[in-house]
ZALOMI-730400 format. One line per 4 residues: their letters; for each residue x, y, z of N, C-alpha, C. Coordinates in nm, 2 decimals, m for minus. Atoms other than C-alpha are relative to their C-alpha. Layout:
<rs>
a	X:Y:Z:X:Y:Z:X:Y:Z | ... .
</rs>
This chain:
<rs>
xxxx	0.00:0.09:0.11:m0.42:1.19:1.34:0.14:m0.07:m0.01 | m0.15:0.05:m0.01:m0.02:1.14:1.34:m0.04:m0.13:0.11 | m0.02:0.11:m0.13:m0.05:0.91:1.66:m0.12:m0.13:m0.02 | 0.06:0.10:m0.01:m0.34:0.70:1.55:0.09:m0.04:m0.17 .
xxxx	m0.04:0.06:0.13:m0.16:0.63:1.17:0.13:m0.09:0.09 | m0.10:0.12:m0.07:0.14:0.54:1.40:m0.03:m0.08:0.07 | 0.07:0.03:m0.04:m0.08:0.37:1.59:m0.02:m0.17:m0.04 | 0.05:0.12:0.08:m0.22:0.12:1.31:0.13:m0.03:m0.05 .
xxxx	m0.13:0.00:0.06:0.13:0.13:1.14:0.05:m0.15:0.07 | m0.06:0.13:m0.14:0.25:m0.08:1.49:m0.06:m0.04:m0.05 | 0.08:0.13:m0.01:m0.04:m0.29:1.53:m0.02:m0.14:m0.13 | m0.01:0.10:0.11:m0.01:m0.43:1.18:0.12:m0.04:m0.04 .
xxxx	m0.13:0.06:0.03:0.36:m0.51:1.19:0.02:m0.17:m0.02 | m0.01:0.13:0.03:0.30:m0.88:1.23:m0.09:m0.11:m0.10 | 0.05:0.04:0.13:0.04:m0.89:0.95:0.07:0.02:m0.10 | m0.01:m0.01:0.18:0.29:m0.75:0.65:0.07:m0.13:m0.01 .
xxxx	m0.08:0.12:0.02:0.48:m1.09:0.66:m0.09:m0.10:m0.11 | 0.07:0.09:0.03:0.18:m1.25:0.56:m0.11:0.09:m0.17 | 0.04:m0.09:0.11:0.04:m0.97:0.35:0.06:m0.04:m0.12 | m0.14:0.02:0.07:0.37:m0.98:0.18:m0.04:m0.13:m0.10 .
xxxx	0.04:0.16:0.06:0.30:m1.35:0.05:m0.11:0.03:m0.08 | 0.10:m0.03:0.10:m0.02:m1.26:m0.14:0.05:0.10:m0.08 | m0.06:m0.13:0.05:0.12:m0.89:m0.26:0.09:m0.08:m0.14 | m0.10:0.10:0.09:0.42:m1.16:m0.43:m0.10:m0.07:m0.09 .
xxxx	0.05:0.11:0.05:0.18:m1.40:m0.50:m0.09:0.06:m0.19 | 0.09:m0.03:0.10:m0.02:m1.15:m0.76:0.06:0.07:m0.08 | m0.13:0.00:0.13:0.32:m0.99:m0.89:0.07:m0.08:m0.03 | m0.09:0.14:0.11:0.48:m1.31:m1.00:0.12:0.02:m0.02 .
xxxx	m0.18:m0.04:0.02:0.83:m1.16:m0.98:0.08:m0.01:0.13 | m0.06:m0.06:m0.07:1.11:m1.13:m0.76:0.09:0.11:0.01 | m0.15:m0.15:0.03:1.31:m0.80:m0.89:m0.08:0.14:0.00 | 0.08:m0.12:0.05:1.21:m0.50:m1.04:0.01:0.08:0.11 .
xxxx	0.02:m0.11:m0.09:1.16:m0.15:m0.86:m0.10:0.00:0.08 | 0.17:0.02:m0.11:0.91:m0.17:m0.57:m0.02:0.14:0.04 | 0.03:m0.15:m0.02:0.74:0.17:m0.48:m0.16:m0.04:0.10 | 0.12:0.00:m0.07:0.52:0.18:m0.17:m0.07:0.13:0.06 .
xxxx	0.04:m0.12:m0.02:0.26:0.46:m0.12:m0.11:0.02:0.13 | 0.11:m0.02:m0.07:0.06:0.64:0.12:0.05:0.00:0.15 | 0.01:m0.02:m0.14:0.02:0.66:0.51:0.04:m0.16:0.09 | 0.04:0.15:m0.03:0.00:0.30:0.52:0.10:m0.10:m0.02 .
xxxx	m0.09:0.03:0.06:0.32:0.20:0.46:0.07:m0.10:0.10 | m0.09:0.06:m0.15:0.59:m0.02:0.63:m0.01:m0.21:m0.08 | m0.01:0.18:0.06:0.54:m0.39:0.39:0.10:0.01:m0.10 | m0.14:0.03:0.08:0.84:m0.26:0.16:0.13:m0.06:0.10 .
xxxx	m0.12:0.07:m0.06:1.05:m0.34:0.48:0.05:m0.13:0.01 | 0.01:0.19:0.01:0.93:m0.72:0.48:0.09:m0.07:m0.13 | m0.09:0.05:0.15:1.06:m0.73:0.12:0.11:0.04:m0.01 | m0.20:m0.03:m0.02:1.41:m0.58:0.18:0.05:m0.09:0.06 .
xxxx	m0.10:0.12:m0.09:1.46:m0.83:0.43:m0.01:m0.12:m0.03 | 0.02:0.13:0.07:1.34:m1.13:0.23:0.06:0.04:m0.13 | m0.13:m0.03:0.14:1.57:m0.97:m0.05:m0.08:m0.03:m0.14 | 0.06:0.03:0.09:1.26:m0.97:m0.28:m0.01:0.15:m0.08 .
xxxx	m0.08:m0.10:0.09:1.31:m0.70:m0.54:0.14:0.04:0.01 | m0.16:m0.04:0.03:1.61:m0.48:m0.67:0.01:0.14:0.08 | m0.01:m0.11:m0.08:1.52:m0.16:m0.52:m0.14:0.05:0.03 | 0.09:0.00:m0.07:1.30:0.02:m0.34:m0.04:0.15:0.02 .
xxxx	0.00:m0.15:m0.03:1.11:0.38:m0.27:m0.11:m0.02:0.08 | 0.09:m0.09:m0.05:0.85:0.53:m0.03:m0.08:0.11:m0.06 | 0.09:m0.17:0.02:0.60:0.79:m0.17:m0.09:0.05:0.11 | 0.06:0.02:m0.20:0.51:0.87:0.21:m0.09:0.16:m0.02 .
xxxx	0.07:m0.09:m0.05:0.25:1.12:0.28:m0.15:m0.05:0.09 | 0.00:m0.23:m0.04:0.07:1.35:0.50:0.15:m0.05:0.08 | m0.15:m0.05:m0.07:0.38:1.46:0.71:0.05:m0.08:0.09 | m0.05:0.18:m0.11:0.34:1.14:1.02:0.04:m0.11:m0.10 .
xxxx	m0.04:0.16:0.02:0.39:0.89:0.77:0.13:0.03:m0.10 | m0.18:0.00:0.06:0.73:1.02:0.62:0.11:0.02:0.09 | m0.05:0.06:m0.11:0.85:1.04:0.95:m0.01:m0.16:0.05 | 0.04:0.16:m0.05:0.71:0.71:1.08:0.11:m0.08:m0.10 .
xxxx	m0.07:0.16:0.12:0.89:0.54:0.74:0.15:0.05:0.04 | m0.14:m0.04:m0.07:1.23:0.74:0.85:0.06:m0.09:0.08 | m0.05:0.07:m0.14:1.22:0.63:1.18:0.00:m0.16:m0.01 | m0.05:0.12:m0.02:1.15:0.28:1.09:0.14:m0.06:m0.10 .
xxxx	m0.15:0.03:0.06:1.44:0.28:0.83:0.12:0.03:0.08 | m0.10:m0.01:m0.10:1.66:0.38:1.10:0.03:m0.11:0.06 | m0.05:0.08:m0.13:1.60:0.16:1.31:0.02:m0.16:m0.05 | m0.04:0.11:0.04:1.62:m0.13:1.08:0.12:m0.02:m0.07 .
xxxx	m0.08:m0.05:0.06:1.90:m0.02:0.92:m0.03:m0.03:m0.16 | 0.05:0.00:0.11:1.76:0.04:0.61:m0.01:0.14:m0.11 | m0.05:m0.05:0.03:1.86:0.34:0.52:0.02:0.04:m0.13 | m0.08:m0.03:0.12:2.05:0.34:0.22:m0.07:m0.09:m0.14 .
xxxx	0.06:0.06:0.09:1.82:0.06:0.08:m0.13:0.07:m0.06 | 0.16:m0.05:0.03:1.48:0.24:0.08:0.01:0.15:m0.06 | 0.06:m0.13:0.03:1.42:0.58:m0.10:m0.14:0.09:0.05 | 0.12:m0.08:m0.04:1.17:0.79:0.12:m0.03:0.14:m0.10 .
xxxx	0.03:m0.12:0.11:1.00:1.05:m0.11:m0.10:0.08:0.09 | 0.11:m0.09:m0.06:0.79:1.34:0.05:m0.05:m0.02:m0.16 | 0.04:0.00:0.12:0.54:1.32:m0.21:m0.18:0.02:0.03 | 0.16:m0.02:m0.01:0.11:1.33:m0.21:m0.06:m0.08:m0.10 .
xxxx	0.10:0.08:0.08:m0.19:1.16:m0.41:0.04:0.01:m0.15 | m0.05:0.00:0.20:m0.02:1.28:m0.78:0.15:m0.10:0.02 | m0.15:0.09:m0.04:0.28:1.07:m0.67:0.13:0.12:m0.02 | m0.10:m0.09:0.00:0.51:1.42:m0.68:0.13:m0.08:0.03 .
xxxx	m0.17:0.03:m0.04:0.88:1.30:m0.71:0.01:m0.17:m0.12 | m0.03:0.12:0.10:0.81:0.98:m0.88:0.02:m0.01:m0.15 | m0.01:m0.02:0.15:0.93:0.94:m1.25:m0.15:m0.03:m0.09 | 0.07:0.11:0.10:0.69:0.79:m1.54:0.07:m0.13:m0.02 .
xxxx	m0.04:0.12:0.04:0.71:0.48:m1.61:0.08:m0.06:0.08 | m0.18:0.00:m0.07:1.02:0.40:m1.31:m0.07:m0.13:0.08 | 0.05:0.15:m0.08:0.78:0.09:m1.12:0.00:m0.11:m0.02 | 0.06:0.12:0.00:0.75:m0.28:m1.15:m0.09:m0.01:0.12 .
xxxx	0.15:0.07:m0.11:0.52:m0.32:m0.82:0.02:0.12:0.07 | 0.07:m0.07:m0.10:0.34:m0.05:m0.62:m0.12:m0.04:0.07 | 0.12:0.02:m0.14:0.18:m0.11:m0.30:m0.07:0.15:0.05 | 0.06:m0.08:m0.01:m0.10:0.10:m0.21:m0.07:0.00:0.09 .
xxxx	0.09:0.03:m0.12:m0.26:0.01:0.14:m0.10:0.08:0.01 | 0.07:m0.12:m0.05:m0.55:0.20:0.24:m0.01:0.06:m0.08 | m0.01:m0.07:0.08:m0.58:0.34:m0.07:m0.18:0.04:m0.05 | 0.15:m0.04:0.03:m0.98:0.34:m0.12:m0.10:0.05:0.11 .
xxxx	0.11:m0.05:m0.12:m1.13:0.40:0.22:0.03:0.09:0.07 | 0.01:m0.10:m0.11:m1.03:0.70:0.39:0.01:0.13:m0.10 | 0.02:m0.16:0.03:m1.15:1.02:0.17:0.01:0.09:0.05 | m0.09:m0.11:m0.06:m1.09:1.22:0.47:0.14:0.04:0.02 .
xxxx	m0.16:m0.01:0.02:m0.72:1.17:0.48:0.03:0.06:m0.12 | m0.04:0.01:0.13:m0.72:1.13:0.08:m0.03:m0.04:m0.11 | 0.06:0.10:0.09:m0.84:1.06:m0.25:0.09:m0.09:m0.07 | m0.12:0.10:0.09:m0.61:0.78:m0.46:m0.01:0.06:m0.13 .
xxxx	m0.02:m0.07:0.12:m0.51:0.96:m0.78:0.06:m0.13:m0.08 | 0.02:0.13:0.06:m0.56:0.63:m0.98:0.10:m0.01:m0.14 | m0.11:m0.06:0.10:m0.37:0.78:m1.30:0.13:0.03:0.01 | m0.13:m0.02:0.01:m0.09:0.89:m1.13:0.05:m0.16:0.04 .
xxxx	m0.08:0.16:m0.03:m0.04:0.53:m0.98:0.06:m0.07:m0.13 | 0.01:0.08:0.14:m0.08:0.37:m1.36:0.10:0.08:m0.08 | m0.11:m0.07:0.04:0.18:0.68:m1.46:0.13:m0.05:0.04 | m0.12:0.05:m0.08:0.45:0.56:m1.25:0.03:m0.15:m0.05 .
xxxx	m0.05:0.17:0.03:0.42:0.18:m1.38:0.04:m0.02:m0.09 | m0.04:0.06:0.11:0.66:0.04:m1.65:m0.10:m0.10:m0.06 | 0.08:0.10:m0.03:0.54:m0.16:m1.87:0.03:m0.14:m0.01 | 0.01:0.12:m0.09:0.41:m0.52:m1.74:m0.02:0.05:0.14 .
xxxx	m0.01:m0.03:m0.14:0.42:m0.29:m1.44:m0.14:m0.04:0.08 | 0.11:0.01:m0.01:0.14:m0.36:m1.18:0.00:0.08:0.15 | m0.03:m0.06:m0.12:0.00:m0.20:m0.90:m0.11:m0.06:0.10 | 0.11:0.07:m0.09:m0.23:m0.34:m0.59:m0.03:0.09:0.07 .
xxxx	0.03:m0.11:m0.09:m0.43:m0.08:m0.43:m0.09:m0.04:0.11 | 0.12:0.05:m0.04:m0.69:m0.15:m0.15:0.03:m0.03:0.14 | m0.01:0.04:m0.15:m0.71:m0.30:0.21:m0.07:m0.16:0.04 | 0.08:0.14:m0.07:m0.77:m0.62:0.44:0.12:m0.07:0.00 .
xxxx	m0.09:0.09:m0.07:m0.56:m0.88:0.61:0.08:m0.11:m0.08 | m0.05:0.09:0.08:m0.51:m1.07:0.32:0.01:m0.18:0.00 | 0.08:0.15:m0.01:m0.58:m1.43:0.23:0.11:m0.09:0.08 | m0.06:0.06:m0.13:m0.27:m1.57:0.47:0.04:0.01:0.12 .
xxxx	m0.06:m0.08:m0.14:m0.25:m1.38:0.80:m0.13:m0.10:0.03 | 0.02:0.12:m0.05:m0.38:m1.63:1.01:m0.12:0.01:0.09 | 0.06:m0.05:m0.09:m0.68:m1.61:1.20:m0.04:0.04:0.11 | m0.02:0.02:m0.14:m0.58:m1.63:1.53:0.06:0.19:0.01 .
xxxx	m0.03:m0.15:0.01:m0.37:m1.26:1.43:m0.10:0.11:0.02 | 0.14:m0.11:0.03:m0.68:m1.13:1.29:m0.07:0.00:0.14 | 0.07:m0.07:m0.15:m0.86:m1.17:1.61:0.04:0.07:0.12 | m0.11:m0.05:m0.14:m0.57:m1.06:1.87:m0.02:0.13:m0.06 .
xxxx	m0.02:m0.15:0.06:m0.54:m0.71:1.64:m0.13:0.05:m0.04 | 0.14:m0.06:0.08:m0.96:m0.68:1.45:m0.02:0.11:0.05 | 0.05:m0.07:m0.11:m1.05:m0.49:1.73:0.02:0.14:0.02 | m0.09:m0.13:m0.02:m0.82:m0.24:1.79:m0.03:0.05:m0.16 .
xxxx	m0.01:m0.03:0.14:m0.77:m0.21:1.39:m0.12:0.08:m0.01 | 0.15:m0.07:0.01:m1.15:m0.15:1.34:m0.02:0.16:0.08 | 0.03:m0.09:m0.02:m1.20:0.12:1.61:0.13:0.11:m0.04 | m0.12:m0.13:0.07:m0.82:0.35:1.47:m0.09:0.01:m0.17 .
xxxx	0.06:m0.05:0.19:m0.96:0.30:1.11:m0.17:0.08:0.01 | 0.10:m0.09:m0.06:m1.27:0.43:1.26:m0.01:0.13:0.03 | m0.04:m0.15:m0.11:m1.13:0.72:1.45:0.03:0.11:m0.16 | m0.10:m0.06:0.13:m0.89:0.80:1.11:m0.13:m0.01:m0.15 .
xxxx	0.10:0.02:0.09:m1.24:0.78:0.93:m0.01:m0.05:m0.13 | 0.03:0.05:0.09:m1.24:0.53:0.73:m0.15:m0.08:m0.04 | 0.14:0.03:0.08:m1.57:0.44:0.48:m0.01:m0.11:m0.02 | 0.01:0.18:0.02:m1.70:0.07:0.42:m0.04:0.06:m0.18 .
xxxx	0.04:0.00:0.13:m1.67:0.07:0.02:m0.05:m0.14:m0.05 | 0.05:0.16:0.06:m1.79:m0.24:m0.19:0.07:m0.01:m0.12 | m0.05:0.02:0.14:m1.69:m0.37:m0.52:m0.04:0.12:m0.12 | 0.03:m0.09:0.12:m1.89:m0.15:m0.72:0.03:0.14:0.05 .
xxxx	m0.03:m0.15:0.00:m1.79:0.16:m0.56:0.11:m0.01:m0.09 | m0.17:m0.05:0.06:m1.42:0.12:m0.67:m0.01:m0.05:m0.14 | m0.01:m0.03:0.12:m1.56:m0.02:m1.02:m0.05:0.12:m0.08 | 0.00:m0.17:0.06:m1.72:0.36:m1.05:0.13:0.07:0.05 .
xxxx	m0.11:m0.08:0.03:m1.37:0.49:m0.99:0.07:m0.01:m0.08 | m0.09:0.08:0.12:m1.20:0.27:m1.18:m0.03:0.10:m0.15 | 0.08:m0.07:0.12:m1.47:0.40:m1.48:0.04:0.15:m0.05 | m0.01:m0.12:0.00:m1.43:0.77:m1.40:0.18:0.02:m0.01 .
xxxx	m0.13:m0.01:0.03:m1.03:0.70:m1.37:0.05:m0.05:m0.22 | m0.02:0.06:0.13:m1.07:0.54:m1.76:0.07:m0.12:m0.04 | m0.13:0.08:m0.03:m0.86:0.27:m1.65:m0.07:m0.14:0.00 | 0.05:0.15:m0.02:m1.10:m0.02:m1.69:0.07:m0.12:m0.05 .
xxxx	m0.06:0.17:0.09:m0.94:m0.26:m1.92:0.17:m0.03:0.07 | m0.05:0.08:m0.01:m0.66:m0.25:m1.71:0.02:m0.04:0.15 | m0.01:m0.01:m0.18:m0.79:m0.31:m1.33:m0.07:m0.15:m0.01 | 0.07:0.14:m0.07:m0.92:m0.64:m1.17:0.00:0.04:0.14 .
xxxx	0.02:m0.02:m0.15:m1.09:m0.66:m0.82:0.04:m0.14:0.04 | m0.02:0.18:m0.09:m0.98:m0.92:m0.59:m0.05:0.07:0.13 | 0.07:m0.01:m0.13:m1.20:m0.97:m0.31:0.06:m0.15:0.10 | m0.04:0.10:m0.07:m0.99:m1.27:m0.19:0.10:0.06:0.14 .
xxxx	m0.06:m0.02:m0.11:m0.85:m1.18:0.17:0.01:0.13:0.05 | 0.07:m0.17:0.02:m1.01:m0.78:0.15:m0.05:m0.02:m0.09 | 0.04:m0.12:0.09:m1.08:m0.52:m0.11:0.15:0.04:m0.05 | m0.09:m0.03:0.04:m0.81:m0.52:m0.34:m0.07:0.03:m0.18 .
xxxx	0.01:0.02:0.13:m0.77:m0.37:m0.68:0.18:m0.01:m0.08 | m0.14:0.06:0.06:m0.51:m0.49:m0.91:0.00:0.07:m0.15 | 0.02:m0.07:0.13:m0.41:m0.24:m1.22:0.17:m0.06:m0.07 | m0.10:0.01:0.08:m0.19:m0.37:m1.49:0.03:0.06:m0.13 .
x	m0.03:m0.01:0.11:0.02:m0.21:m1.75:0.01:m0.08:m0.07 .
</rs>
């Protein structure tokens, strides 16, 4: 499992630039605390180097992807800018309330990996805070990228068993999280959901 998350990690290096651009486009800020979660990680770096927020953390889990975010802080020298957190699905290590924007890649489709603890995301956000959870290439990665990478992407998210969800699955989580009034779906460029404090 470690080798296929580092795997997709790579292959989608030249989509978070473009990710990045939407992600901005639906927090409307450039400061605040950014906090990126999960296995899936690696588009806080895009925004360190476009000097878009104030600071920055990792809630990296299973055990490859808090290495993987290490090693790529190393090697970008990034270091001292990023906070890596060993942490899991309750967001362990993160304060209340401590977020303006959390990214949450891959946060709805892979059950075998993990389930998304939807409460603790919406715990961690100040408020105005927002968080984007969800997957897909996003409405400016170009589609010439998308076809060079679909491929590959498809059969690792396959492998790392990932589930085809719909809108209304993630509005019955939403439901069962109690968190309705403050999620929105965006189906523009994926399967994103968008929760605001």
């Amino acid at each position: 499992m470690d080798t296929l998350i580092q795997e997709l990690n790579l292959l989608w290096r030249p989509v978070r630039p473009h990710l990045a651009k939407q992600v901005l486009e639906i927090y409307g800020r450039q400061d605040g605390h950014i906090l990126e979660i999960g296995p899936f990680s690696g588009l806080i770096f895009d925004l360190v180097e476009k000097k878009l927020g104030q600071s920055f953390s990792i809630a990296a889990f299973p055990r490859a992807a808090i290495d993987l975010c290490r090693e790529e802080a190393r090697s970008r020298e990034m270091e001292e800018q990023i906070r890596i957190i060993e942490s899991n699905v309750a967001l362990t290590g993160i304060q209340d309330e401590s977020v303006d924007l959390a990214i949450f890649r891959g946060a709805l489709f892979f059950p075998s990996l993990f389930r998304p603890d939807l409460n603790a995301v919406y715990r961690t956000l100040r408020p105005a805070g927002i968080a984007i959870a969800g997957g897909g290439f996003g409405r400016y990665t170009p589609p010439e990228l998308i076809s060079q990478i679909g491929k590959r992407s498809e059969q690792l998210n396959a492998a790392m068993g990932r589930v085809r969800v719909t809108a209304e699955n993630i509005e019955a989580q939403v439901r069962s999280s109690h968190l309705a009034q403050a999620c929105e779906i965006i189906t523009d460029g994926g399967l994103w959901l968008v929760i605001r404090k």
